[in-house]
C-alpha positions as CSV (number, residue, x, y, z in Angstrom):
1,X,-10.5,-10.1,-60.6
2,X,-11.9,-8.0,-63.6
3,X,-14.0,-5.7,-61.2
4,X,-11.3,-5.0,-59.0
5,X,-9.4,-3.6,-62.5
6,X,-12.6,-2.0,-63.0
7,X,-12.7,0.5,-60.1
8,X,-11.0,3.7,-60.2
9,X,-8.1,4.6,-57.5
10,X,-10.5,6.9,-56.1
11,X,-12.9,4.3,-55.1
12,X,-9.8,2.4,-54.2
13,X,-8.6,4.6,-51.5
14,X,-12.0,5.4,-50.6
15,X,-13.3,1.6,-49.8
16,X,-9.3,0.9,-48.1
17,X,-10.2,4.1,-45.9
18,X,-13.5,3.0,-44.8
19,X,-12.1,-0.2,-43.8
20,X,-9.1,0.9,-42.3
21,X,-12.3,3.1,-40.3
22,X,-13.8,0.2,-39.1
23,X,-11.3,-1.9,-37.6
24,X,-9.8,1.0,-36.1
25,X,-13.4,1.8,-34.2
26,X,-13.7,-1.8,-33.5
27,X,-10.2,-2.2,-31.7
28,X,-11.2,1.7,-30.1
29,X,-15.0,-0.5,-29.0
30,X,-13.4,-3.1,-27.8
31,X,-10.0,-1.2,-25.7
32,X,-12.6,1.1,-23.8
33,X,-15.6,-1.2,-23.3
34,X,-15.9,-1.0,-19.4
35,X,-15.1,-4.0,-17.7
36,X,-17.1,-5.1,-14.4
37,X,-15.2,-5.0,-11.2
38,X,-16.2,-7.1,-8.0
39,X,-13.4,-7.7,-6.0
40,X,-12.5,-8.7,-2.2
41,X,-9.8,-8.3,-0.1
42,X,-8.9,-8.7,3.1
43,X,-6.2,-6.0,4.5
44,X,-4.1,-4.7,7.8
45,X,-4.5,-1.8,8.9
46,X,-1.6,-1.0,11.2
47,X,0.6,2.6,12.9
48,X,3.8,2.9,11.3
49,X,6.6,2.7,13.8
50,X,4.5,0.5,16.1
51,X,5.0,-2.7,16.0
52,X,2.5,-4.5,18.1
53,X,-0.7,-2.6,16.0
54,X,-2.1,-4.9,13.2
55,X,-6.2,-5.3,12.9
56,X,-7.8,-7.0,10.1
57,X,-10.1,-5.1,7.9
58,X,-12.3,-6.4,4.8
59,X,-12.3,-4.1,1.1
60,X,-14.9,-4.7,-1.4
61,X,-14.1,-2.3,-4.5
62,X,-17.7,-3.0,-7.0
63,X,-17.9,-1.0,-9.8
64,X,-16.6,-0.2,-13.4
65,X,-13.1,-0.1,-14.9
66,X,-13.1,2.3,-18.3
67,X,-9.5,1.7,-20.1
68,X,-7.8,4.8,-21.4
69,X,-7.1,5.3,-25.2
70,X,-4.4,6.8,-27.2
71,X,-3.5,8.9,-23.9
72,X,-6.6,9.2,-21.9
73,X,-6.6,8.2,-18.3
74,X,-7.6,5.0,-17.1
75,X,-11.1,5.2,-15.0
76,X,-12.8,3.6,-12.4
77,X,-16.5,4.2,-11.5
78,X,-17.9,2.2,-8.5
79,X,-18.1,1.9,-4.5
80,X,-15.2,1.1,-2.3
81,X,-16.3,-0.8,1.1
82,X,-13.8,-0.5,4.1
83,X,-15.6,-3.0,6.5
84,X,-19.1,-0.7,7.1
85,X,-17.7,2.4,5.5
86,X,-19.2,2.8,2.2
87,X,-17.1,5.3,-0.3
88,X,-18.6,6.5,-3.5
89,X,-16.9,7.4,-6.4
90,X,-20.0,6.8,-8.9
91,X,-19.8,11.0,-10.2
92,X,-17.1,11.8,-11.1
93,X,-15.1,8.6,-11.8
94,X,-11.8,8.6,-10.4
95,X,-9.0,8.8,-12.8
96,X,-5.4,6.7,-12.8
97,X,-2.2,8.8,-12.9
98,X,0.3,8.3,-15.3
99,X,2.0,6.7,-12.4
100,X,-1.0,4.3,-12.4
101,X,-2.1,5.1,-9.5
102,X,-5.0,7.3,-8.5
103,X,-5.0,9.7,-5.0
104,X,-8.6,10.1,-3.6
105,X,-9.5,12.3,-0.6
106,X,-12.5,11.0,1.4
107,X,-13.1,14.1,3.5
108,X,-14.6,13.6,7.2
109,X,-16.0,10.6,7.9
110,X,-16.9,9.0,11.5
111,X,-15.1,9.2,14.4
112,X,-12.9,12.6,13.6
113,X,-11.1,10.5,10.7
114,X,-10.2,11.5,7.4
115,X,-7.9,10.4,4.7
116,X,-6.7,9.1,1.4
117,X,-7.0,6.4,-0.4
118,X,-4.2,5.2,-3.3
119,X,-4.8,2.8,-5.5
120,X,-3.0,1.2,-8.1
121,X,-4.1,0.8,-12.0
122,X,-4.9,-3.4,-11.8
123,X,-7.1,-2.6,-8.7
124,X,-5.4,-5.1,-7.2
125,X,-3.4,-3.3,-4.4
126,X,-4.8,-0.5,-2.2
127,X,-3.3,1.8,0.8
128,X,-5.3,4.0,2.4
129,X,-3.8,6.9,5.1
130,X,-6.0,7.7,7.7
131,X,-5.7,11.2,8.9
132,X,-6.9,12.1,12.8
133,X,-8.4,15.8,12.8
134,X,-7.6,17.4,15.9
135,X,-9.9,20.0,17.6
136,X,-9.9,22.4,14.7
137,X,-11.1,19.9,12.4
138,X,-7.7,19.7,10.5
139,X,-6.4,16.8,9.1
140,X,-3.4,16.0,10.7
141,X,-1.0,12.6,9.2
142,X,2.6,11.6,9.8
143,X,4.3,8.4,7.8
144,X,6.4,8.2,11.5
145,X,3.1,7.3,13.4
146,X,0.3,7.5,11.3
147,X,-2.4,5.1,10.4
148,X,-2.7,2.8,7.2
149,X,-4.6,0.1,5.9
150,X,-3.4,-1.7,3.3
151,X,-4.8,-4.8,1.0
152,X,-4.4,-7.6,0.5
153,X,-2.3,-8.2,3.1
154,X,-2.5,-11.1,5.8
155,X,0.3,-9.4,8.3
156,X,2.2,-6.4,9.2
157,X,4.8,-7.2,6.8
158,X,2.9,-7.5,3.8
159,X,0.9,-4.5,4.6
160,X,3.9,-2.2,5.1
161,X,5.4,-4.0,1.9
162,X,2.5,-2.4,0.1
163,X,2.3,0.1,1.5
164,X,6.3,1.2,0.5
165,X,5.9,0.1,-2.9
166,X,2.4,2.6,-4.0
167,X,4.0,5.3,-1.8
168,X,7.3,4.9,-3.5
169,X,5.6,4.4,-7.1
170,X,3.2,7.8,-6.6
171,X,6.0,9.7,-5.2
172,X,8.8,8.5,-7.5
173,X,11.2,8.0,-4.6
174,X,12.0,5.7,-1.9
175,X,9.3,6.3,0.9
176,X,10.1,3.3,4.0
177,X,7.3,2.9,6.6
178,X,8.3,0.4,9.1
């Protein structure tokens, strides 16, 4: 107790600072560690307004998730599989909205599709829009008839379900597919 008399209140503050230092880079270490990702789904993919289209399809999502601190963005870095179609988003990761959700464009990829692909910030729920490209090559996409996959889902219902609540979340209104 006598050495802790001893020391001046400049060496006080100093030593309380460098501690203060340390757990505040070990909380900072320990929030933004990457954690590993392997998940599985199984999805729907289905045409809004028809009723009688419903097709299974497998995701795999494999990869990195990077927590955000003190106002960054949420990352992921990996591969998304859509049954053979392998997506990847190794360079540059994708970032999570503030809506936690992220929007990623996949460009042209087989059979004159393109699209988007939302996911939401657990990684745990995923909607993708396919977009047809007509004979110009431009991407063409309507929520009356246009295509979606969405996961996990074991039905229709669950997919559209889904599918309304990321839509309606990234858009900040009420979006219905049916």
């Amino acid at each position: 107790m006598m050495i802790i008399k001893k020391i001046s209140l400049d060496t006080k503050v100093f030593i309380s600072s460098i501690i203060i230092l340390f757990i505040f880079s070990l909380i900072y270490m320990h929030v933004t560690e990457p954690k590993q990702v392997n998940l599985a789904y199984q999805g729907i993919k289905f045409q809004a307004g028809n009723t009688n289209s419903e097709e299974s399809i497998s995701i795999e999502i494999q990869g990195e998730y990077i927590t955000g601190f003190l106002g960054e963005h949420d990352k992921f870095e990996g591969k998304i599989l859509i049954d053979d179609l392998l997506l990847d988003y190794s360079a540059p990761p994708i970032e999570l909205n503030l809506n936690e959700t992220a929007e990623l464009s996949f460009g042209q990829i087989y059979d004159g599709m393109s699209g988007h692909i939302y996911i939401n910030k657990n990684l745990d729920k995923v909607i993708i829009e396919i977009s047809e490209l007509d004979e110009n090559d431009n991407e063409s996409f309507s929520y009356e008839n246009g295509w979606f996959i969405s996961a996990p889902a074991k039905n229709r219902e669950e997919a559209i379900e889904i599918t309304n609540s990321i839509l309606s979340k990234i858009y900040n209104k009420n979006i219905i597919i049916y």
